[in-house]
N, CA, C and O atoms as a GROMACS GRO file, in nm:
protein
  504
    1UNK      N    1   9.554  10.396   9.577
    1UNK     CA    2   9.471  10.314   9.664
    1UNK      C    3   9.544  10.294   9.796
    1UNK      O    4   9.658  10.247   9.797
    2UNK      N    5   9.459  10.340   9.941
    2UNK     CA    6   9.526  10.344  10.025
    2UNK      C    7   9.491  10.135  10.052
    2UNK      O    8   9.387  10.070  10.047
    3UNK      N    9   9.669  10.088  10.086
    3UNK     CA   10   9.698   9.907  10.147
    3UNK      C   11   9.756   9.970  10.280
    3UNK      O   12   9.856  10.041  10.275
    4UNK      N   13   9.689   9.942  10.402
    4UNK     CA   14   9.780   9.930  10.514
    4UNK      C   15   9.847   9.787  10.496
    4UNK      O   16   9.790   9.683  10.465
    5UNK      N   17  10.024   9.815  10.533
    5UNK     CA   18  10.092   9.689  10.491
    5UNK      C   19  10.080   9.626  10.635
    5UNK      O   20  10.171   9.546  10.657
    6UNK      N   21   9.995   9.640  10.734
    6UNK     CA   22  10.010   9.552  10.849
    6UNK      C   23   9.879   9.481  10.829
    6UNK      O   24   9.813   9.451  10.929
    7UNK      N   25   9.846   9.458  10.739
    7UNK     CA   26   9.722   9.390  10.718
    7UNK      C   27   9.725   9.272  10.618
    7UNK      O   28   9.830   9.274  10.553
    8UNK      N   29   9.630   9.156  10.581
    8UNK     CA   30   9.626   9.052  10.509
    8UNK      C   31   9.520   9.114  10.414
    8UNK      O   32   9.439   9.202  10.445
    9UNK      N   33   9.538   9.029  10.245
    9UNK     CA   34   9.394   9.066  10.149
    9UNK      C   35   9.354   8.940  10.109
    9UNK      O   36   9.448   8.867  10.076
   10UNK      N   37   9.266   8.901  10.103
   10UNK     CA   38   9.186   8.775  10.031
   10UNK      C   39   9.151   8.844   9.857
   10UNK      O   40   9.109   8.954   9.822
   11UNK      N   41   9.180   8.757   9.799
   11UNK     CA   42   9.162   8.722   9.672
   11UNK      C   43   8.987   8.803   9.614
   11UNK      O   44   8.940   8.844   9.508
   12UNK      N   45   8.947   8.794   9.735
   12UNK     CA   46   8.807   8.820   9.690
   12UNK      C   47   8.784   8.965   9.798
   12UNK      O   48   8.670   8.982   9.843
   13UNK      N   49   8.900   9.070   9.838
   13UNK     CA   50   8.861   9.209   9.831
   13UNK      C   51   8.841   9.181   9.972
   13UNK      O   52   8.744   9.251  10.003
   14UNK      N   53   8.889   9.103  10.097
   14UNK     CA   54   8.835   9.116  10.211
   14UNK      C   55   9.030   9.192  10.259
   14UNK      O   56   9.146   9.192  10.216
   15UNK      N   57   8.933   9.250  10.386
   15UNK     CA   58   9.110   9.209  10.468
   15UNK      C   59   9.125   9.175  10.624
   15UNK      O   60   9.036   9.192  10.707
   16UNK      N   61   9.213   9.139  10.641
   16UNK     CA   62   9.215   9.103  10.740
   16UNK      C   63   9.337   9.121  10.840
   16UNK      O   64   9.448   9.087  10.800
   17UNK      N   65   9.316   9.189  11.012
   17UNK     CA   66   9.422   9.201  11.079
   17UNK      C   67   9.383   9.070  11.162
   17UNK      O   68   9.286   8.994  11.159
   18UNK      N   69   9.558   9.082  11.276
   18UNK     CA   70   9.523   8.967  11.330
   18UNK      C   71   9.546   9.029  11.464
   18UNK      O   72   9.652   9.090  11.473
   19UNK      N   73   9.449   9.025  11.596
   19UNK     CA   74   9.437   9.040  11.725
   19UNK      C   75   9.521   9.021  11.765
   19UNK      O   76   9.585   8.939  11.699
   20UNK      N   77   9.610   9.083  11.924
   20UNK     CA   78   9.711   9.024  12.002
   20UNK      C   79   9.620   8.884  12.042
   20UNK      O   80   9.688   8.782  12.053
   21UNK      N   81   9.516   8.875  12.059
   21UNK     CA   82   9.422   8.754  12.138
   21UNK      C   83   9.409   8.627  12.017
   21UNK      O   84   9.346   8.523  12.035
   22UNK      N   85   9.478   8.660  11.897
   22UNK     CA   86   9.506   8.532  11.780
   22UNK      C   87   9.369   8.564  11.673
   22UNK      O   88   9.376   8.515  11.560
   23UNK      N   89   9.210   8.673  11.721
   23UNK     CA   90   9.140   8.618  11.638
   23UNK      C   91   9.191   8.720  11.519
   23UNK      O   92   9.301   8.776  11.525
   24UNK      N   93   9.104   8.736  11.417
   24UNK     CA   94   9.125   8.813  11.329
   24UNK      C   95   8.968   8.862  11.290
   24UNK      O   96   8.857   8.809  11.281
   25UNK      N   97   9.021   8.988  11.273
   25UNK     CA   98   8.920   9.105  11.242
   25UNK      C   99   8.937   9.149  11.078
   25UNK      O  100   9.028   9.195  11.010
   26UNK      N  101   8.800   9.109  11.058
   26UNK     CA  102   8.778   9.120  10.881
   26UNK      C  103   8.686   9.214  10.821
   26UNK      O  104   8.567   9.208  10.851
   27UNK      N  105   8.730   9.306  10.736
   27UNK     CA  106   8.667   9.391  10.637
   27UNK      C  107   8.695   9.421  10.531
   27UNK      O  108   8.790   9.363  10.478
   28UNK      N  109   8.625   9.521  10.460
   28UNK     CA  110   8.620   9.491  10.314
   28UNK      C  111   8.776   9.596  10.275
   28UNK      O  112   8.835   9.658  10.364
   29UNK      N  113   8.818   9.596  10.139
   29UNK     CA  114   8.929   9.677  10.083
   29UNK      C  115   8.855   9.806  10.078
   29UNK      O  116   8.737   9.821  10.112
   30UNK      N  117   8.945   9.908  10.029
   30UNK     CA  118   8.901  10.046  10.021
   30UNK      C  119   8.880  10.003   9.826
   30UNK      O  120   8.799  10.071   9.762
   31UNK      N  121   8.950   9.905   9.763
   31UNK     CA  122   8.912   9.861   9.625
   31UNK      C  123   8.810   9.815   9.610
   31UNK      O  124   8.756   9.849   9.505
   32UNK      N  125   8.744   9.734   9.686
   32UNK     CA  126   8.597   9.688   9.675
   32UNK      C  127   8.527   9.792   9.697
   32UNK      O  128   8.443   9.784   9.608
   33UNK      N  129   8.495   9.924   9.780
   33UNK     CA  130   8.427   9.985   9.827
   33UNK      C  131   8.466  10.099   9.721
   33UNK      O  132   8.405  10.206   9.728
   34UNK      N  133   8.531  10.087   9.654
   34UNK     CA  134   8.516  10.197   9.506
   34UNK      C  135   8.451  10.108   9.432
   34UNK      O  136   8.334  10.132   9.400
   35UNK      N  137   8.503  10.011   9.400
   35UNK     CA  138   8.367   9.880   9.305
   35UNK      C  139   8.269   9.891   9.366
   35UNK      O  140   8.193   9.828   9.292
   36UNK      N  141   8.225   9.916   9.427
   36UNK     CA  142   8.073   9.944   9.470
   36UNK      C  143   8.019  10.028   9.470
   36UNK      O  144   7.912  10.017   9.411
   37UNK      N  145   8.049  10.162   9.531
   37UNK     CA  146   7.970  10.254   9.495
   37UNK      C  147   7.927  10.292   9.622
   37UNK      O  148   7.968  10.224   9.716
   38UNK      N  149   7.837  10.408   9.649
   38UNK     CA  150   7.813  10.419   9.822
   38UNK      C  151   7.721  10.258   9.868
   38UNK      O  152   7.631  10.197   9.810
   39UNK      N  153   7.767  10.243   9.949
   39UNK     CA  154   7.747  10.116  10.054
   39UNK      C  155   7.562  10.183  10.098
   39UNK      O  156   7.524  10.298  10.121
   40UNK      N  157   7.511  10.093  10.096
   40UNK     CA  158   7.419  10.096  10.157
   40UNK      C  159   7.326  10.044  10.298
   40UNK      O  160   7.251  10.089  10.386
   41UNK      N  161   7.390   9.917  10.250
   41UNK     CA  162   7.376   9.800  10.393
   41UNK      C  163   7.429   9.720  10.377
   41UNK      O  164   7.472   9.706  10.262
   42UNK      N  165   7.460   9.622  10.471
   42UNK     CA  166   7.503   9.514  10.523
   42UNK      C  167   7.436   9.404  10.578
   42UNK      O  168   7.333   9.420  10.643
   43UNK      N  169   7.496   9.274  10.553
   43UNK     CA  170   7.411   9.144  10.633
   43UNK      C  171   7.528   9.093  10.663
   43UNK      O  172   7.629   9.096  10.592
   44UNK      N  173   7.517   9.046  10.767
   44UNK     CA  174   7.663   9.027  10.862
   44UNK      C  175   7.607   8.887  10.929
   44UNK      O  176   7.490   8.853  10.949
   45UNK      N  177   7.748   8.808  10.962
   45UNK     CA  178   7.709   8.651  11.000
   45UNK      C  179   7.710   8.635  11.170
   45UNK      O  180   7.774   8.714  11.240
   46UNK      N  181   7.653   8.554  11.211
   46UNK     CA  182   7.573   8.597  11.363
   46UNK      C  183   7.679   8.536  11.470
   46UNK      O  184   7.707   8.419  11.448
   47UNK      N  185   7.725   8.579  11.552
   47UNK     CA  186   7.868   8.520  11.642
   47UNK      C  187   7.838   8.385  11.658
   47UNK      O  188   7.716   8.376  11.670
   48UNK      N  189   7.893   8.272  11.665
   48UNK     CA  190   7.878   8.171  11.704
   48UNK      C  191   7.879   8.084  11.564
   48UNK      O  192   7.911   7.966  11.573
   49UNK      N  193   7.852   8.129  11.457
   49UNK     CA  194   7.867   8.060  11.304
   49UNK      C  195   8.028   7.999  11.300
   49UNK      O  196   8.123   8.076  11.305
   50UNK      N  197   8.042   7.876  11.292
   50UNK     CA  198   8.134   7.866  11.202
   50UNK      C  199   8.174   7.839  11.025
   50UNK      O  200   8.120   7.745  10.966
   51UNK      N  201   8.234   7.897  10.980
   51UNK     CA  202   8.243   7.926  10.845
   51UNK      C  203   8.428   7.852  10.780
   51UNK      O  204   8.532   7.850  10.845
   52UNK      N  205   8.412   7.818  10.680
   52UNK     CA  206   8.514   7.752  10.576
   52UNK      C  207   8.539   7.843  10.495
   52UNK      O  208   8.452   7.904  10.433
   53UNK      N  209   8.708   7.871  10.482
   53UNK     CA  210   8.752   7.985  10.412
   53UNK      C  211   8.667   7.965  10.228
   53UNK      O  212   8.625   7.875  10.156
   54UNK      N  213   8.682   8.096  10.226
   54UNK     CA  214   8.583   8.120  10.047
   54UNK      C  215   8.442   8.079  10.068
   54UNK      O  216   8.384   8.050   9.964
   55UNK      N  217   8.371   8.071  10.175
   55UNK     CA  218   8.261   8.107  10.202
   55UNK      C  219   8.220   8.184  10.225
   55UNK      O  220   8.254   8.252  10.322
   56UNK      N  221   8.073   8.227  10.104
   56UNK     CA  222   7.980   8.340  10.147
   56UNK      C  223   7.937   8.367  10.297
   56UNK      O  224   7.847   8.303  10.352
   57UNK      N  225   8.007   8.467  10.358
   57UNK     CA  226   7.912   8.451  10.530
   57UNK      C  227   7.864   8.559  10.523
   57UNK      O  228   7.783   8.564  10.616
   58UNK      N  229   7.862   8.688  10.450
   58UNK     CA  230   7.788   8.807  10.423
   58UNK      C  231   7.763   8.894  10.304
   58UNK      O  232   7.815   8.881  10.193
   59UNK      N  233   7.682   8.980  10.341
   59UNK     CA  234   7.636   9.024  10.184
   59UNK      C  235   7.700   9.208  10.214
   59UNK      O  236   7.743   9.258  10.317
   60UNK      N  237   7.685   9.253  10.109
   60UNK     CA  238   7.728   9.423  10.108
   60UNK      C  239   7.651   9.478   9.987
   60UNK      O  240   7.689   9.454   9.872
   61UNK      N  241   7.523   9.563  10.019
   61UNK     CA  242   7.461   9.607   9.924
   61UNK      C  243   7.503   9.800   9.918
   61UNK      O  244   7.493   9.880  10.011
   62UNK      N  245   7.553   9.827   9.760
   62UNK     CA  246   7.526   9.960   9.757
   62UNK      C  247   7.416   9.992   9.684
   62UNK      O  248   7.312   9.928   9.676
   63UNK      N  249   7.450  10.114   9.624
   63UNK     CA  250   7.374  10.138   9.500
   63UNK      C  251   7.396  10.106   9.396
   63UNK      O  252   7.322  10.159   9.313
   64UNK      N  253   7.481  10.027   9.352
   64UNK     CA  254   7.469   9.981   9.255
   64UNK      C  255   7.467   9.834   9.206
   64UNK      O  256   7.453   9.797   9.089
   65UNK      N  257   7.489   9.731   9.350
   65UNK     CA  258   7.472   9.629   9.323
   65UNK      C  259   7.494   9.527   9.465
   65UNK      O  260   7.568   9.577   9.550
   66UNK      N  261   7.460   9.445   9.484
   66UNK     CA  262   7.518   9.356   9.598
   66UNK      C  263   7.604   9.238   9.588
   66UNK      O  264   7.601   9.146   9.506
   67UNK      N  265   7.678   9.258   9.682
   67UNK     CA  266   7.792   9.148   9.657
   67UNK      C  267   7.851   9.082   9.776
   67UNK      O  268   7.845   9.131   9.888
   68UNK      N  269   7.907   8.975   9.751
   68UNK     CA  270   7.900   8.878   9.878
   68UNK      C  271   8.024   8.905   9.940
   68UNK      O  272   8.112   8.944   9.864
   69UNK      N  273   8.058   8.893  10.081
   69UNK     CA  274   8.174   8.902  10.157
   69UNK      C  275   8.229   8.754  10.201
   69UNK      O  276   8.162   8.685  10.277
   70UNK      N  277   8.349   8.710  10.153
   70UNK     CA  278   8.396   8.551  10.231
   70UNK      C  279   8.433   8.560  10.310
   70UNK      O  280   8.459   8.668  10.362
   71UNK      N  281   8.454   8.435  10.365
   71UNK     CA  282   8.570   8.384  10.477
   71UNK      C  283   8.691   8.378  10.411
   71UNK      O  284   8.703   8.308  10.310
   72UNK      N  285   8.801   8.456  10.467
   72UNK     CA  286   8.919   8.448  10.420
   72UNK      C  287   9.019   8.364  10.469
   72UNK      O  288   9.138   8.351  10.441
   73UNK      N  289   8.910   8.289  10.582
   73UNK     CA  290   9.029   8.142  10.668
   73UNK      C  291   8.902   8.099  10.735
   73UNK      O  292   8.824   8.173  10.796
   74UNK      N  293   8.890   7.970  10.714
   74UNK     CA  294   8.826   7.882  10.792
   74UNK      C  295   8.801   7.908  10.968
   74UNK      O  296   8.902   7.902  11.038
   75UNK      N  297   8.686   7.931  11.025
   75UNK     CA  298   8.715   7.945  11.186
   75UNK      C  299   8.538   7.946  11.231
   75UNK      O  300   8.439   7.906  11.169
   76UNK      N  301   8.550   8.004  11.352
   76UNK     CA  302   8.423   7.994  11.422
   76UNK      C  303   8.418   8.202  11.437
   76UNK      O  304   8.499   8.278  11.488
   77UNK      N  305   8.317   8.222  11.384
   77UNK     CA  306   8.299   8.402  11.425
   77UNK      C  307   8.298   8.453  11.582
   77UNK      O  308   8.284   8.361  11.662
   78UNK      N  309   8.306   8.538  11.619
   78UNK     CA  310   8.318   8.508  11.725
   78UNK      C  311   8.262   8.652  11.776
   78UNK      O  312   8.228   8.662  11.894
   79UNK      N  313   8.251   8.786  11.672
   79UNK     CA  314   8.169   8.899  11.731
   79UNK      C  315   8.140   8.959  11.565
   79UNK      O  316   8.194   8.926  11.459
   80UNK      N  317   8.073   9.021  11.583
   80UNK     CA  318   8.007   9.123  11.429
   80UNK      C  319   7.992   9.270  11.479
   80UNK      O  320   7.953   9.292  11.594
   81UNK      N  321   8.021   9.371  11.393
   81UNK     CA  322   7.979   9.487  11.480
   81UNK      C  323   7.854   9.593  11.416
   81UNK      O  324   7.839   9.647  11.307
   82UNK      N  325   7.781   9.592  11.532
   82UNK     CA  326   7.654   9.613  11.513
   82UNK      C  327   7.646   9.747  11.396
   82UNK      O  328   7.606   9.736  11.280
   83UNK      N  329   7.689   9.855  11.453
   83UNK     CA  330   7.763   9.924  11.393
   83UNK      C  331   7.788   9.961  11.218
   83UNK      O  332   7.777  10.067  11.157
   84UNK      N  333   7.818   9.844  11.179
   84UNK     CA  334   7.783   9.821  10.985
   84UNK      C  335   7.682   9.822  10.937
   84UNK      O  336   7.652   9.873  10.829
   85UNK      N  337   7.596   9.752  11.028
   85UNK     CA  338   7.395   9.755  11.000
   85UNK      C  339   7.337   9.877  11.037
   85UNK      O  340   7.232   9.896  10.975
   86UNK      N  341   7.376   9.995  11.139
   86UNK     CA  342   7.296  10.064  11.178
   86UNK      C  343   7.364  10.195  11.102
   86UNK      O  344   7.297  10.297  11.092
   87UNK      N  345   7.498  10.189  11.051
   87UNK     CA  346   7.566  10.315  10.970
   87UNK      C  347   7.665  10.242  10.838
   87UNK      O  348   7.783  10.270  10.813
   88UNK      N  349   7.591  10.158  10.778
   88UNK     CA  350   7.643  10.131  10.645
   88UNK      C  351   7.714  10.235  10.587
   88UNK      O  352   7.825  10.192  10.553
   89UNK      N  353   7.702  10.343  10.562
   89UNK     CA  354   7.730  10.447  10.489
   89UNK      C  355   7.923  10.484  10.526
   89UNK      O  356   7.999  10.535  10.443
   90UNK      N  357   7.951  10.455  10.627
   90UNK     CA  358   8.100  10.469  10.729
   90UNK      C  359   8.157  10.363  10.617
   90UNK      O  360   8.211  10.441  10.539
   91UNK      N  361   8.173  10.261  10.575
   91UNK     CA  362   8.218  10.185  10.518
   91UNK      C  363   8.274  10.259  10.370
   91UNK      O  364   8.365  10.213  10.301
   92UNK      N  365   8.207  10.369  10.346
   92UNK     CA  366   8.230  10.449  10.213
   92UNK      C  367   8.338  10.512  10.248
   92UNK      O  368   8.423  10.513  10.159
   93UNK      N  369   8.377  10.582  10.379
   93UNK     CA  370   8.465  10.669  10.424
   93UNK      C  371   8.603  10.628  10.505
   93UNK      O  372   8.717  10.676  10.500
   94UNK      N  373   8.547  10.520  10.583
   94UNK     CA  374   8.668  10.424  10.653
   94UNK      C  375   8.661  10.321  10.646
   94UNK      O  376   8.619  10.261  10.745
   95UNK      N  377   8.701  10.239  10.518
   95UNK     CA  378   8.684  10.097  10.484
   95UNK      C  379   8.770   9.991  10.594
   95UNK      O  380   8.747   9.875  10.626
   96UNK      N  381   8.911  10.114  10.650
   96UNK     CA  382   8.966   9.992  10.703
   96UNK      C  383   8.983  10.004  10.869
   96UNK      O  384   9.052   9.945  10.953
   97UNK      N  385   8.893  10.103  10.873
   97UNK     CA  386   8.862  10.137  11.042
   97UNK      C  387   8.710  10.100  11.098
   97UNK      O  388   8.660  10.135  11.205
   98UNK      N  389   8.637   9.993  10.956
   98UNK     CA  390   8.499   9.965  11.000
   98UNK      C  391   8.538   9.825  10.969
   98UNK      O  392   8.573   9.796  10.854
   99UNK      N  393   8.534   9.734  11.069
   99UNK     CA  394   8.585   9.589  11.063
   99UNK      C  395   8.432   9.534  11.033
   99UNK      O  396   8.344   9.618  11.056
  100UNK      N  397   8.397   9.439  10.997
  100UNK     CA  398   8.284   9.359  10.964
  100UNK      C  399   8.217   9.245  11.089
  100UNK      O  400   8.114   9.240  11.156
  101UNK      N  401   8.338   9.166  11.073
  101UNK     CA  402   8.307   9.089  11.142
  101UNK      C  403   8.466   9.044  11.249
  101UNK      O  404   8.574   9.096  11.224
  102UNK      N  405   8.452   8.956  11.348
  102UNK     CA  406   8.554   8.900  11.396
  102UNK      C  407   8.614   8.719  11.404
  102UNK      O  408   8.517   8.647  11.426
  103UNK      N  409   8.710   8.659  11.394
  103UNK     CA  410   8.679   8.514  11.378
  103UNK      C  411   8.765   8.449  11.457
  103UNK      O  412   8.882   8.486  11.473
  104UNK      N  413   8.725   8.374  11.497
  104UNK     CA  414   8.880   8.230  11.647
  104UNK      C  415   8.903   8.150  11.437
  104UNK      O  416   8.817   8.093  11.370
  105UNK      N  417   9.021   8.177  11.407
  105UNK     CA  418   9.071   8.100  11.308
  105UNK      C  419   9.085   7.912  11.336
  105UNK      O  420   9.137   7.864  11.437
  106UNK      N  421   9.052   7.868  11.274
  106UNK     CA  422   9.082   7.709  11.275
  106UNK      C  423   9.204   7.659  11.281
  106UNK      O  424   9.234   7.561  11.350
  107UNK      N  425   9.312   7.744  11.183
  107UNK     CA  426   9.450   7.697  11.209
  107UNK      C  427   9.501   7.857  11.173
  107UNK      O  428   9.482   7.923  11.071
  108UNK      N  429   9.548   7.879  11.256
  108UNK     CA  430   9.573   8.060  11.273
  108UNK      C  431   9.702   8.040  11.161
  108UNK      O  432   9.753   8.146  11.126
  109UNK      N  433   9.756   7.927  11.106
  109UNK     CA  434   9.900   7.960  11.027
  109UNK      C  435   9.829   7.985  10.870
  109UNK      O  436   9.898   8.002  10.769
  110UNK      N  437   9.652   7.983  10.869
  110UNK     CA  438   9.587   7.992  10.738
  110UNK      C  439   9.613   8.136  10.697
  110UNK      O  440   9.624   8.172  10.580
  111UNK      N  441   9.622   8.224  10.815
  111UNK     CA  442   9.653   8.348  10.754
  111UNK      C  443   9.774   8.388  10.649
  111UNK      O  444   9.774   8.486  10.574
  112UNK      N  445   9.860   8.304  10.661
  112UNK     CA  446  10.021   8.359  10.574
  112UNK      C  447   9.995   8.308  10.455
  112UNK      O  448  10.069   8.323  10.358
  113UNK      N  449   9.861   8.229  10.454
  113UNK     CA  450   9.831   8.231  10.300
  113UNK      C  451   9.786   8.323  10.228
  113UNK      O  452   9.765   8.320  10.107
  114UNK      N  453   9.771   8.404  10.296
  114UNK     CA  454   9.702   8.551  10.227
  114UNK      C  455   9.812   8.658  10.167
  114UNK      O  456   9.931   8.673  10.197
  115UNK      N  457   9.730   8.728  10.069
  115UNK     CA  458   9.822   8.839  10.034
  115UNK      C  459   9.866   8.943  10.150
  115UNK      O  460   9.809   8.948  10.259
  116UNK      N  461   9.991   9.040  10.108
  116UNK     CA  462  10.036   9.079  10.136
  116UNK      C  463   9.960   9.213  10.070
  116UNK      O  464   9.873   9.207   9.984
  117UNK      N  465  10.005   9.319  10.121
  117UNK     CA  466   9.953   9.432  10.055
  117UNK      C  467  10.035   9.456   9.890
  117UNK      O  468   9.968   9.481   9.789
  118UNK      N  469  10.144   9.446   9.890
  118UNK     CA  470  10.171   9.467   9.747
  118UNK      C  471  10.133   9.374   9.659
  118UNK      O  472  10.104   9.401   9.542
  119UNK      N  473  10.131   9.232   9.721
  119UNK     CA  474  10.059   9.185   9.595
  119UNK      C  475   9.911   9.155   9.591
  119UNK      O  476   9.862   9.090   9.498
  120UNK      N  477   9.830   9.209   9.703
  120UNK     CA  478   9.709   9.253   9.660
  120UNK      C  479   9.662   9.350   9.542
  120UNK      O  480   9.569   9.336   9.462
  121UNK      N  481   9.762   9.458   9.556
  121UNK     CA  482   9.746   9.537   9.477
  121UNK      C  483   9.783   9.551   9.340
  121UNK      O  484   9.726   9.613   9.250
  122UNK      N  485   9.909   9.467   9.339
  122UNK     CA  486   9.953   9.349   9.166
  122UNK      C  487   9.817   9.336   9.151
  122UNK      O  488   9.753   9.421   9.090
  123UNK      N  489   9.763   9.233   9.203
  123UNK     CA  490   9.673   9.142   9.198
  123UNK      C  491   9.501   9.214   9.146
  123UNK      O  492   9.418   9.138   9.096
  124UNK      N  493   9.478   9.326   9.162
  124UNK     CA  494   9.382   9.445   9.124
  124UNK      C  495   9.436   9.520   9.003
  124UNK      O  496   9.361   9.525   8.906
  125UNK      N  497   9.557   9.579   8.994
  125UNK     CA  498   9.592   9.606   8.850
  125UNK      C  499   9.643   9.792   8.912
  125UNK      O  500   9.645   9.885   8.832
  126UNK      N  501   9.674   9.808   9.046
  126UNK     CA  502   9.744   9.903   9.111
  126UNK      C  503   9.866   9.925   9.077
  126UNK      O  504   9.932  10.011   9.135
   0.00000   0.00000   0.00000
């Protein structure tokens, strides 16, 4: 399973880098996107939402089932890229070069609560 180690994982299969500009840019694992199956679409949360970490703010439907995407830190969204809605299917091929959404974090030190890549991958059974 490809973990870029310059990246954060949420508990619930998201990941997340963090901007020179502080926000952080969030998408799904290349582990979730084998749990799923080809991707089909996306529902993505609208810029200007603010959201509380482990909140549902989007959905990810393949073929074989749909499943919800969280907030992996509390913040205000701040861009989505159109991009996931109009070529769902990219998400099958570059899980970690198709970002989801973008977020201004609430307390940017919420990120070091997150996994690390190796123990994301403890944490899946890698």
């Amino acid at each position: 399973m490809n973990l870029p180690d310059d990246l954060k994982y949420a508990e619930t299969h998201e990941w997340v880098r963090v901007e020179s500009d502080g926000t952080l840019t969030v998408g799904i694992t290349e582990h979730a996107q084998e749990s799923l199956g080809d991707i089909v679409s996306f529902e993505l949360p609208e810029a200007g939402k603010v959201i509380s970490a482990g909140e549902e703010v989007a959905t990810v439907e393949s073929v074989k089932a749909a499943s919800e995407i969280h907030a992996p830190v509390s913040g205000q969204v701040v861009a989505f890229i159109a991009e996931a809605m109009d070529e769902p299917g990219r998400g099958n091929t570059d899980p970690y070069g198709m970002w989801l959404f973008r977020l201004a974090p609430k307390n940017p030190g919420d990120v070091d609560g997150l996994m690390t890549a190796r123990a994301y991958s403890e944490s899946v059974g890698e």
